[in-house]
RODRENPA-65990 format. One line per field, with one value per residue (C-alpha): residue number from 1; residue in one letter; chain; x, y, z. Coordinates in Angstrom, 1 decimal. Example, Ala and Ser with C-alpha at 12.3 -4.5 7.8 and 13.67 -1.06 7.14 Angstrom:
% RODRENPA-65990
i <- 1:2
aa <- A:S
ch <- A:A
c1 <- 12.3:13.7
c2 <- -4.5:-1.1
c3 <- 7.8:7.1
END
This chain:
% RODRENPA-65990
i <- 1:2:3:4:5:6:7:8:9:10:11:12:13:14:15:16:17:18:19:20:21:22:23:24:25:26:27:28:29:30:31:32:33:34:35:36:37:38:39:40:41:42:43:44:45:46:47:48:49:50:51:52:53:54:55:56:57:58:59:60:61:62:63:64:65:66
aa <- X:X:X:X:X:X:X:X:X:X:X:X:X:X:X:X:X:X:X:X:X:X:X:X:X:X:X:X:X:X:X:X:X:X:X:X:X:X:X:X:X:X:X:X:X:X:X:X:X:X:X:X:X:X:X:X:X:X:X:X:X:X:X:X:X:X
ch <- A:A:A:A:A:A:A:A:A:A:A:A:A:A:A:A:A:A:A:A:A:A:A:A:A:A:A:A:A:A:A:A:A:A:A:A:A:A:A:A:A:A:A:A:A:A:A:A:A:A:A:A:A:A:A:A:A:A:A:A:A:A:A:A:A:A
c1 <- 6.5:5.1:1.3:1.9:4.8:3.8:2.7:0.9:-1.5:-2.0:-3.0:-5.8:-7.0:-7.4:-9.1:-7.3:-6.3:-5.4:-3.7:-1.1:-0.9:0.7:2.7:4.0:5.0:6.6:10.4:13.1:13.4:10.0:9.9:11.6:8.4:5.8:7.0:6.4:3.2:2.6:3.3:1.8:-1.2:-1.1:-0.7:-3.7:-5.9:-4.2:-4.7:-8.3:-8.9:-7.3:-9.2:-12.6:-12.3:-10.0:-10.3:-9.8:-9.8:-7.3:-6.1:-4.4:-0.3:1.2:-0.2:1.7:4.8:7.0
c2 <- 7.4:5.8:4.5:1.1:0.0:-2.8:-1.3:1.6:-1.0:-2.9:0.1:0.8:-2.5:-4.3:-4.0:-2.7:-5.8:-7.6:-4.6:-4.7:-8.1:-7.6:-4.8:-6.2:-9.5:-7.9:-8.0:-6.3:-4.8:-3.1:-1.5:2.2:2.5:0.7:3.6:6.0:4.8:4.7:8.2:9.7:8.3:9.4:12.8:13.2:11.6:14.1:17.0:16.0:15.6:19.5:20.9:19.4:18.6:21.0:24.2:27.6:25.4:23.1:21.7:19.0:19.3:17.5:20.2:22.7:21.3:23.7
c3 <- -8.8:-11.5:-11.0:-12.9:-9.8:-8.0:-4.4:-6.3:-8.1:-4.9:-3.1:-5.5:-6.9:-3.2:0.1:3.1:4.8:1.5:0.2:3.1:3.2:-0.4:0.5:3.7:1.7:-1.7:-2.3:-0.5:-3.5:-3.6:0.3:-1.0:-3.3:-1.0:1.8:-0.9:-2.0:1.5:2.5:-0.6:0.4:4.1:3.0:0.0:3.4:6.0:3.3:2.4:6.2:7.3:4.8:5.9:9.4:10.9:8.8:11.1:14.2:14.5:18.0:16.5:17.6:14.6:12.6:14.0:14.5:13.0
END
């Protein structure tokens, strides 16, 4: 995904509420990358957040759902 697409700027230039305001209201056409931008995001902060919050001792169950 290319950093210049539509929900990918939004997601960096705005604050949270505006930002999803935007994303929630682009075209049809823009959702596949909006979820992408999305998820991408979700899982830099889920990353970030196992490797400083939960290191050695996790309890979390969606961490282990394998």
């Amino acid at each position: 995904m290319k950093p210049t697409v539509t929900p990918a700027v939004l997601i960096v230039r705005e604050s949270l509420l505006q930002r999803m305001g935007k994303i929630i209201n682009l075209p049809q056409a823009e959702y596949v990358k909006a979820f992408r931008v999305l998820l991408s995001t979700f899982v830099v902060a889920d990353t970030r957040r196992r490797e400083l919050e939960c290191r050695g001792s996790c309890g979390h169950a969606w961490h282990n759902l394998t």
